[in-house]
C-alpha positions as CSV (number, residue, x, y, z in Angstrom):
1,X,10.7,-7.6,-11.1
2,X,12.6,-5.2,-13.5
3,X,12.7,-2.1,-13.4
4,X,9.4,0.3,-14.7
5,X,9.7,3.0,-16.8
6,X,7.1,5.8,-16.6
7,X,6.6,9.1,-18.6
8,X,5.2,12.5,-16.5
9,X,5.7,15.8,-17.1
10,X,8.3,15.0,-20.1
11,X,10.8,13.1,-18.0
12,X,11.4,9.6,-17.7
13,X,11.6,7.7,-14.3
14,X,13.3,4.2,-13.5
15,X,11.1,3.0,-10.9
16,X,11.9,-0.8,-8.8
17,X,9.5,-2.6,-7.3
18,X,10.7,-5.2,-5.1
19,X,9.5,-6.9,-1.8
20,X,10.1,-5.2,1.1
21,X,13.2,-6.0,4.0
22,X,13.6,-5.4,7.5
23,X,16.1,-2.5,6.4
24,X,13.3,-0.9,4.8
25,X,11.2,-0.6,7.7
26,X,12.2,2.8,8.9
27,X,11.4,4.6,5.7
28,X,8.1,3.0,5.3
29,X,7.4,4.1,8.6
30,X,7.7,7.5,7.3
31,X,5.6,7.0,4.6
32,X,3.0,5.5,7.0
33,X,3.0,9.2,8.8
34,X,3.2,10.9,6.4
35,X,-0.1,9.6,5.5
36,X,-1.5,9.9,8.3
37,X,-0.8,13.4,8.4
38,X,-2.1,13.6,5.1
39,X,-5.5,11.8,6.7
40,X,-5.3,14.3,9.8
41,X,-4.4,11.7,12.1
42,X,-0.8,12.1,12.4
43,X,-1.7,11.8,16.5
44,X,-3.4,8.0,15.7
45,X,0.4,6.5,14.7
46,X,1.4,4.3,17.6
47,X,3.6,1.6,15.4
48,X,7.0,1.5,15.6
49,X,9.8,-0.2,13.0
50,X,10.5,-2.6,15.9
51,X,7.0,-3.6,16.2
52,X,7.1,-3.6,12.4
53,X,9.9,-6.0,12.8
54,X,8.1,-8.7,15.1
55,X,4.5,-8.1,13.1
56,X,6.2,-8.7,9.2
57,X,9.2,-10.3,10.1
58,X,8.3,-12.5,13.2
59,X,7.4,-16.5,13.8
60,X,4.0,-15.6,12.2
61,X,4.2,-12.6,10.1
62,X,1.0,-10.9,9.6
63,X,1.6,-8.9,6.6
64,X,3.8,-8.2,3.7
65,X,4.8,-5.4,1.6
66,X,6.2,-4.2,-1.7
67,X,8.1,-1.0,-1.9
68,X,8.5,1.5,-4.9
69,X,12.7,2.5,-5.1
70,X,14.1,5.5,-7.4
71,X,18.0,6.1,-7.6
72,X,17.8,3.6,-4.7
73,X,15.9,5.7,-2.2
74,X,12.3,4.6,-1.2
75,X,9.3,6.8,-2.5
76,X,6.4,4.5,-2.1
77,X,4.8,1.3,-0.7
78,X,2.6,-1.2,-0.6
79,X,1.6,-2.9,2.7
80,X,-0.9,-6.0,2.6
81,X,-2.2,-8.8,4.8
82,X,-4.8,-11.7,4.2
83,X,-8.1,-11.8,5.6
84,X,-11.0,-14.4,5.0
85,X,-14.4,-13.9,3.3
86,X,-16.9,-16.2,4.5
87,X,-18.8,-15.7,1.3
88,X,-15.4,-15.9,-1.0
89,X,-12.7,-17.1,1.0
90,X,-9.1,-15.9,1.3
91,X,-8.7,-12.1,0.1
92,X,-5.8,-10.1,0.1
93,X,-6.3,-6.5,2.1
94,X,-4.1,-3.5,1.2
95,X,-3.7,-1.5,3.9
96,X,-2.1,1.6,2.4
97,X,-0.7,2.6,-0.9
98,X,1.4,5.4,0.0
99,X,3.9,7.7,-2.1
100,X,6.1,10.4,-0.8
101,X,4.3,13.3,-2.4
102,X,7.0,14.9,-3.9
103,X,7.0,11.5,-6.2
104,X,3.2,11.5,-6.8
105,X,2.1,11.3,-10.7
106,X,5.1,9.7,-12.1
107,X,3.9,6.4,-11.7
108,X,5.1,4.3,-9.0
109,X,1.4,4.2,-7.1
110,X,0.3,2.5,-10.6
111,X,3.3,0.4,-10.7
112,X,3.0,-0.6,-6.8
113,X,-0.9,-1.0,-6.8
114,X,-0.7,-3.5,-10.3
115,X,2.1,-5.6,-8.7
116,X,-0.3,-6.0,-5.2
117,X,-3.2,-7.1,-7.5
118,X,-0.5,-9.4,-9.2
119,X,0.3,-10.7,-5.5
120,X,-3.0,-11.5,-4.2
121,X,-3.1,-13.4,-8.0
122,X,-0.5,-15.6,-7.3
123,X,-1.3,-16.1,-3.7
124,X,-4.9,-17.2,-5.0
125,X,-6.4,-14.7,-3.9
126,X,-9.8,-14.6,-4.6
127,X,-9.7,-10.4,-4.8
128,X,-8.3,-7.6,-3.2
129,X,-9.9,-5.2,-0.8
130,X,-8.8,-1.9,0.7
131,X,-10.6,1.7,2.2
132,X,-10.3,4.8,1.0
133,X,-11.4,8.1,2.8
134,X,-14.4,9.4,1.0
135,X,-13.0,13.1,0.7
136,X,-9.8,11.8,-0.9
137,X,-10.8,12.2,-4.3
138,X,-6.9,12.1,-5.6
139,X,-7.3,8.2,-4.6
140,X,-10.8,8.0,-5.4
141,X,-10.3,8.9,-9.0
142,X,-6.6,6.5,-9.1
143,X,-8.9,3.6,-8.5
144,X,-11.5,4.6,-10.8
145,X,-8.7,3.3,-13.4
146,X,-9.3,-0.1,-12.5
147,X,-12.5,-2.2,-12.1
148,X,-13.4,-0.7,-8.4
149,X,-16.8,-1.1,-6.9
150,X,-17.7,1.6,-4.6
151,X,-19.8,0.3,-1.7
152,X,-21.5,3.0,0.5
153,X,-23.6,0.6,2.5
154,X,-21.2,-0.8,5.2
155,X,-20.1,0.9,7.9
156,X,-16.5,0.4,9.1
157,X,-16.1,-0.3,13.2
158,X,-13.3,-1.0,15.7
159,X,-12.1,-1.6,18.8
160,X,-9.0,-0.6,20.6
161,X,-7.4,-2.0,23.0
């Protein structure tokens, strides 16, 4: 993909976007904490890049991700997987759209999020789906940009094991 170039705050940026590699994994781990610190939940982050390794780059990879590069150092990322709709079949999932907040507003969310929608395009995909906390309103208003429905009626559950 080449390179994007985005205006903020009078200065130009050169971001890449390109699929991720196994050499990236350590520095999206980073990004993944410093999320979840951003969330409060620094303490939920069990993963680890070798984990990361076996999940994305094993026999049977189970998800796949982009990441945003400036002057060749990782600021942002994409990380997505495939999950099935009964009612409209395959859908890609974005996990997390992360950027290192020092690199917020110049773009590179924007250019990683389109080029996700773009993946699940090619891939067939019959849309994309992701979560988003409901006090976030930085993220909530980024996706306003696009043609996002809101739903307030389900209620997310797990189980760990």
């Amino acid at each position: 993909m080449p390179p994007v170039f985005c205006l903020a705050g009078g200065k130009y940026f050169m971001i890449v976007i390109r699929k991720g590699e196994k050499t990236d994994l350590p520095s999206v781990l980073e990004l993944i904490k410093e999320l979840a610190d951003y969330e409060k939940s620094l303490d939920q982050v069990a993963n680890t890049v070798q984990q990361m390794e076996e999940d994305g780059f094993g026999e049977n990879p189970v998800f796949g991700f982009i990441v945003a590069v400036e002057n060749e150092i990782i600021i942002g990322t994409s990380i997505y997987y495939f999950r099935y709709s009964t009612w409209k079949g395959k859908r890609l999932y974005l996990e997390d759209l992360v950027v290192t907040e020092s690199k917020r507003g110049i773009g590179a969310g924007k250019a990683l999020f389109e080029r996700t929608l773009a993946i699940g395009k090619e891939l067939n995909c019959t849309g994309m789906m992701w979560q988003v906390l409901d006090w976030n309103t930085p993220a909530i208003n980024f996706y306003k940009n696009y043609p996002t429905r809101f739903e307030d009626d389900w209620i997310n559950c797990h189980i760990d094991y």
